[in-house]
Each structure stands twice: as structure tokens, then as C-alpha cells.
C-alpha positions as CSV (number, residue, x, y, z in Angstrom):
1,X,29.6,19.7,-5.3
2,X,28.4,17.6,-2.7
3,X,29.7,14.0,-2.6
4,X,27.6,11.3,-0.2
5,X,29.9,8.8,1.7
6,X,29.0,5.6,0.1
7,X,28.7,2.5,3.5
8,X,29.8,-0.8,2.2
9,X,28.5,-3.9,3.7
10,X,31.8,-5.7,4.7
11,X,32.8,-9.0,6.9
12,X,35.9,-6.9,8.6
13,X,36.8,-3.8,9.9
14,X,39.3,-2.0,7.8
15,X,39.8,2.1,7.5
16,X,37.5,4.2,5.5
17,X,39.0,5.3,2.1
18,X,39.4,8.9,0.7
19,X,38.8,9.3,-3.2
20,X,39.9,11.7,-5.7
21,X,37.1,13.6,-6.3
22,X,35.6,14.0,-2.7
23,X,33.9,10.5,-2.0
24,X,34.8,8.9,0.7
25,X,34.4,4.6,1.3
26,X,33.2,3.9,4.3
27,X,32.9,0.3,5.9
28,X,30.4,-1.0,7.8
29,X,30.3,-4.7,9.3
30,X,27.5,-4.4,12.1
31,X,24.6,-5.2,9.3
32,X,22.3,-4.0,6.8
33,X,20.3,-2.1,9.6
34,X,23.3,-0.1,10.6
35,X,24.4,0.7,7.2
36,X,20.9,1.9,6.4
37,X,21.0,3.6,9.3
38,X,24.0,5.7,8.9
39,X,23.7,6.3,5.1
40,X,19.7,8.1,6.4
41,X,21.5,10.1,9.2
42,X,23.8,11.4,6.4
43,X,21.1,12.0,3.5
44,X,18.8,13.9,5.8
45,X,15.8,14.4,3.8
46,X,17.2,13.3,0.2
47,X,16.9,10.0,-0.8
48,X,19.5,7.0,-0.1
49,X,20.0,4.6,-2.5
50,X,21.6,0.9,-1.8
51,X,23.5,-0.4,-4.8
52,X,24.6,-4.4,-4.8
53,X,24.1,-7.9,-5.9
54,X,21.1,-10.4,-5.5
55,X,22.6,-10.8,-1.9
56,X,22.5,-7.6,-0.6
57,X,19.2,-6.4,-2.6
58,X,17.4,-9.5,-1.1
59,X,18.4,-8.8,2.7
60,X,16.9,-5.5,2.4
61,X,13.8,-6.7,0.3
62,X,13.4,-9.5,3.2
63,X,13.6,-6.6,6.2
64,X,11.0,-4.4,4.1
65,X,13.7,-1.9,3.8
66,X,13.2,-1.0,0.3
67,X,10.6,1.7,-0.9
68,X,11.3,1.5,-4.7
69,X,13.3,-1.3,-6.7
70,X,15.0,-0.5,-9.7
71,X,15.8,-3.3,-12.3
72,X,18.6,-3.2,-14.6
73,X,18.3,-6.2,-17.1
74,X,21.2,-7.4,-19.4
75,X,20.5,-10.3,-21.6
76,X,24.7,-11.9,-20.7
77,X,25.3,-14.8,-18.9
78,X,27.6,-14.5,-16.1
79,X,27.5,-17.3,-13.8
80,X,25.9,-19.0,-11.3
81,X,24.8,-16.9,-8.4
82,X,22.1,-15.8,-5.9
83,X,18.9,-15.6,-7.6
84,X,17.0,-12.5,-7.1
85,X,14.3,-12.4,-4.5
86,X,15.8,-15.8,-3.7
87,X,14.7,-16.0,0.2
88,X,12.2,-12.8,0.6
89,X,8.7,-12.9,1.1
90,X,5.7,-12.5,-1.2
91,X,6.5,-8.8,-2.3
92,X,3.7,-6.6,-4.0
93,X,5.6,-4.7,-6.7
94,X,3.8,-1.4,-9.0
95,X,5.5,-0.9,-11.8
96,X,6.1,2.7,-12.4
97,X,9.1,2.9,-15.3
98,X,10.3,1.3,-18.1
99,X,13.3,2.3,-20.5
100,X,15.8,0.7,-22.5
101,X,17.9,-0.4,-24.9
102,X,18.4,-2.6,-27.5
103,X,20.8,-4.2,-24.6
104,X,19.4,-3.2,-21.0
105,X,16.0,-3.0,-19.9
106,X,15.4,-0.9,-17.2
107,X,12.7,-1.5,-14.8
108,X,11.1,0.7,-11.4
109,X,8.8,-0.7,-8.9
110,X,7.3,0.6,-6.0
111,X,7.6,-1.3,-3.2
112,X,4.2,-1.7,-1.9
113,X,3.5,-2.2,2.1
């Protein structure tokens, strides 16, 4: 089976790491543009996808980097945080799924240009 690197957005360098299983961590601190960049080179013509937190999700939604946003919504409290879309321009969204739960909603846009 075929196992994608996965590039993590980090502050320092450090070495990539090796999983059981075949996937390998590999750590990128020149920006979201370079990790974007590299996880494309390796995907070829499948998809990448860019998994995160309001923080990263908003950088690349503030670049235009995103085609398609999927929402995963849990009705828990965890915190204070970054809010979604906190600092990104007015986005156009389509909404093109939604499943769920009784405890997640799940929700796909397109992103629209």
C-alpha cells in the first residue's frame, strides 16, 4: 500500500520521523506555501489534503489555498482558541455535503474563486 508523507507546519528544524506502518513525518518550517508545495510534488495528480487547527486552516483559507473545506462539528467545549475564519477574507462557500451523527456534523464546501 502506498503511504503519503504527511509535512507538518513546525517553528524548528528537527529530523523527519519513520512510522510503523510506512508513513513517514516530515517537518517543514519555511511556510504554508512550501509545505503545500512539497506535499503537490509528492501527490502528483491525486488530491492533497491539509489537516489542522483554526490556525493553520485560516492561513491557507487567507492565501486562497483551499479548493474544498470540510467541517467536522462537535457540540464539546474545549477552550478558548483561534476562532475559525478568524482573520481571512470574505470567502464564498457552496455547500456540497452534509452527514452526521447524533454527535458530529459533518460539513463540505466548495471553495469558490
Amino acid at each position: 500500500p502506498y503511504h503519503a508523507p504527511v509535512f507538518v507546519l513546525a517553528r524548528k528544524e528537527r529530523e523527519p520521523i519513520e512510522m510503523t506502518g510506512g508513513t513517514t513525518f516530515i517537518f517543514v518550517t519555511d511556510g504554508i506555501k512550501s509545505a503545500l508545495s512539497k506535499a503537490k510534488e509528492v501527490a502528483g495528480n491525486r488530491n492533497v489534503k491539509i489537516n489542522g487547527g483554526a490556525t493553520t486552516v485560516n492561513q491557507y483559507l487567507a492565501h486562497g489555498l483551499i479548493d474544498e473545506l470540510w467541517l467536522h462539528i462537535v457540540t464539546v467545549t474545549i477552550g478558548a482558541g483561534t476562532r475559525l475564519f478568524e482573520g481571512v477574507p470574505n470567502l464564498k462557500l457552496e455547500q456540497i455535503e452534509v452527514s452526521g451523527t447524533s454527535v458530529v456534523t459533518h460539513i463540505r464546501y466548495n471553495v469558490l474563486k
